[in-house]
Structures are given as structure tokens and as C-alpha cells.
Phi, psi and omega in degrees: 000132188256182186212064182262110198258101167205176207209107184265153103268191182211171211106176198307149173283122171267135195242087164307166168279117188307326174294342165224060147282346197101168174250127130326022207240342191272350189270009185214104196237152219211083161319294172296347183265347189282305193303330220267317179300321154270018208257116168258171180276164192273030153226070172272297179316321200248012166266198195265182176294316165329307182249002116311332192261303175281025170251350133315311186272350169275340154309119178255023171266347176272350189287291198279351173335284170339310195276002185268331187303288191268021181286289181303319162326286223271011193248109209267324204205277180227136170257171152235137201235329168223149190189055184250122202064011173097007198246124211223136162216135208219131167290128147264132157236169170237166144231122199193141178268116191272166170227122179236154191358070196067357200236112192297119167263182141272132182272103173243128185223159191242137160231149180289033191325111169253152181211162175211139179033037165111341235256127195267131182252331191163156181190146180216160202288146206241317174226162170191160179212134174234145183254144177265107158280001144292318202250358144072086151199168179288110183280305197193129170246135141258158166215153182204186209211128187238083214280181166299331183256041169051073153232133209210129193251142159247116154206127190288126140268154178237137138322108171207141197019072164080343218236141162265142208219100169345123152254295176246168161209140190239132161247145204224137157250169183257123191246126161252029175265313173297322187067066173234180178228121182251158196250042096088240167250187186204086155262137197259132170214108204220034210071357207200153149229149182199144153249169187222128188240069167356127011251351222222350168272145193184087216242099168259149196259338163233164157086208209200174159280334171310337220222353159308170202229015194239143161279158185314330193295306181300305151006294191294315211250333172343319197273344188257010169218120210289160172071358165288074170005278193288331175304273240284313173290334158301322169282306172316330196255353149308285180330306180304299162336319187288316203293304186278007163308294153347281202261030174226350145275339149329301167319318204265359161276009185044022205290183155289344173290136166230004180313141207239130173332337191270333207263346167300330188284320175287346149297306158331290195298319154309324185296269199279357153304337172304319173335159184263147197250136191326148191247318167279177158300319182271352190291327230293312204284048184220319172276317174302341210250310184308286155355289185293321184286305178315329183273343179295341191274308176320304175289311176300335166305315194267346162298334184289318188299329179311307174298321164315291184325324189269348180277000000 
């Protein structure tokens, strides 16, 4: 199964300043062929120089590293990239010292800027980058892509063992009735994959309950022990399963519900799609774990309703 993700819109066009759109290579992301490409071998160290450089160059996140690189050189403060019609888009960069689990990183980060008629409307983190300075590697790169039909690609990488590994790709349209960054989609690739296609979809893309590693007694309990990920997707997708049992013996009692799973599910999905969704790296297991636990709560209210409906 591939987990291939892109998004057009249509309406008037944005002509950005071409040195800083970005690759375009970020507006269509193949997850699984990205991890797979970029995935070094365990005897990476002990081959020649040669069969480093083509296992380096099939990654294309080492292919545009550079033009990112040097983004941060040439953005000395605020750029205007765009300015048309009263409607203004501006490059920020910071430099700031970050602290994750006691420990400091250094930070280089782009924020995104809307303005209208001078007036500042909204701005999301558009690229960063952080470093370990004990462990002399990149802890996490974002990059993104800014097309002409005002669309804005995210997509976050980690260092993990020597390998570069996709944590998110985000998609944001540009609304220029709101002067908002509307939040599009979300695919999570954390050990776990799931999209969330705003406002109301909310999809995990690999494994089963078949193939969980938790019993059912734990499943029910997940929640009482915060950040276990892999429990909180494995309890969603027990409940849910119980929810479409449910709502499919309802049907079959000819009752008056007549609500068909997608559409109790999108009535769900709404409620708790709203969380704000992660910016960092470090963010992602607290949103899956928050995420998930609202729809399992969401989802056991309409099971009680259900059981009413059925007495």
C-alpha cells in the first residue's frame, strides 16, 4: 500500500519570488518509498566511499538539504516574497536556543507571514532546523514548498540512527477571504501512520487489531496511562470496530437510527479534529495520544446511545 499524498486548488494564482518557493518535490510525498530511500544500511560505515554516495543520493531529502542551507545564509531578517493586491507574504527567520528534555538545542527557523494592507493576519512555522550538540547530528529538518495555486507543503524530518526518516507532511492552503493558513491535511509517520484530511477524516493507514500486541482488557485502559502511543491507536481502532457492530445491528433491528458509520464518524471526527496539530517533532506523540483518546471518548457516548436505542 503506498501512502501517496497531494492536493490542487484553483482560483487566481500566486507568482512567489522563485529562490524562495521551495521544491516542489514536497507537494506529492510517497511516504513509504521516502523512509525506504532514505533508510542507511547497517554496514553503511564498513562499505566504500562510492556505495555511500549512491545510497545518499537516492534520498532526496539529501538531494534539496543544501538549497535549505543555504535559504538560512541568504534570509538575513524579513524578505517579502510576495505583494500583490494589498495581500503581502514575508520570510522571518529566528535563531533561538530550544530546550527539550533538559537539554538545549540551537534552533534556525522561517516563519511564514500574512498581511493585508499592512495589517499582520496569521503566520505558521514554514521551515527549522535543530541540532544536537552533544551527538554532533541534525535532530530534526523541516522544509516546505510554496506553489502558485497558494498551497503550502510541509514536510519534518529526524535523524534516527544514522537514517532520515519522515515524521510529518503537512498541508496548509492560503484562504484569502479568511487571510488565514487553513490546515488542509496531516499525515503522522511516528512508528504508527494515520491522515487526517481537515476538518472531519481521520484514517490510520497501517496494522489491525489482528496484529496488536496488546489484549483486549489493556486496550480499555490505555488512556490511564498517558503517551503509549501504540495502546491509543490500538484502543481506537477496538472502539471504533465495536461502534460499527453497533451501528450495524441497529440497522439490522430496523430501529429508527439510521446513521450509516461514515456519517457518525465524521460527527466524531469533527469534535476532536480541532486539536491544534503539532509543530515539532517532539510534539507529534501528545497529539496522537490527545487525538485519539477524544475520539475513543466521543466514540463510547454514542455506543451508550446506541445500547439505549437497542433496549
Amino acid at each position: 500500500m503506498l501512502f501517496l499524498f497531494s492536493f490542487c486548488c484553483y482560483g487566481q494564482e500566486i507568482d512567489v519570488i522563485e529562490n524562495y518557493k521551495g521544491k516542489s518535490f514536497l507537494n506529492s510525498i510517497d511516504i513509504s518509498k521516502l523512509t525506504k530511500d532514505c533508510e542507511k544500511t547497517d554496514n553503511f560505515w564498513h562499505i566504500t566511499n562510492t556505495e555511500r554516495e549512491e545510497i545518499l543520493e537516492r534520498c532526496p531529502i539529501n538531494q534539496m538539504a543544501s538549497y535549505f542551507d543555504n535559504l538560512y545564509e541568504i534570509i538575513r531578517n524579513n524578505i517579502v516574497i510576495y505583494d500583490v493586491n494589498d495581500l503581502k507574504l514575508t520570510i522571518n527567520k529566528k535563531i533561538y536556543n530550544k530546550t527539550v528534555n533538559n537539554k538545549i538545542y540551537p534552533v534556525k527557523e522561517l516563519n511564514l507571514s500574512i498581511f493585508h494592507k499592512g495589517n499582520f493576519k496569521d503566520k505558521i512555522i514554514l521551515a527549522n532546523s535543530s541540532y544536537d550538540v552533544e551527538g554532533y547530528y541534525w535532530l530534526s529538518n523541516q522544509y516546505y514548498y510554496i506553489s502558485p495555486s497558494k498551497d503550502v507543503y510541509l514536510l519534518l524530518v529526524k535523524d534516527i540512527d544514522t537514517s532520515v526518516k519522515p515524521i510529518f507532511w503537512k498541508h496548509y492552503q492560503i484562504d484569502e477571504k479568511d487571510l488565514q493558513f487553513q490546515l488542509k491535511e496531516l499525515l503522522i509517520d511516528e512508528g504508527y501512520k494515520y491522515q487526517i484530511t481537515y476538518p472531519d477524516q481521520f484514517k490510520i493507514l497501517e496494522g489491525s487489531l489482528e496484529t496488536s500486541k496488546f489484549q483486549i482488557n489493556k486496550l480499555k485502559t490505555c488512556y490511564q496511562e498517558e503517551y503509549s502511543t501504540s495502546c491509543s491507536i490500538d484502543s481506537y481502532r477496538y472502539y471504533h470496530d465495536l461502534l460499527s457492530q453497533k451501528t450495524i445491528s441497529l440497522k439490522d433491528k430496523k430501529t429508527n437510527l439510521n446513521e450509516s458509520i461514515d456519517e457518525i464518524d465524521k460527527q466524531i471526527n469533527k469534535i476532536c479534529l480541532s486539536i491544534a496539530a503539532p509543530n515539532y517533532y517532539y510534539e507529534t506523540e501528545g497529539f496522537t495520544y490527545n487525538i485519539t483518546k477524544c475520539l475513543v471518548e466521543q466514540i463510547n457516548k454514542k455506543i451508550d446511545q446506541t445500547l439505549l436505542s437497542l433496549k
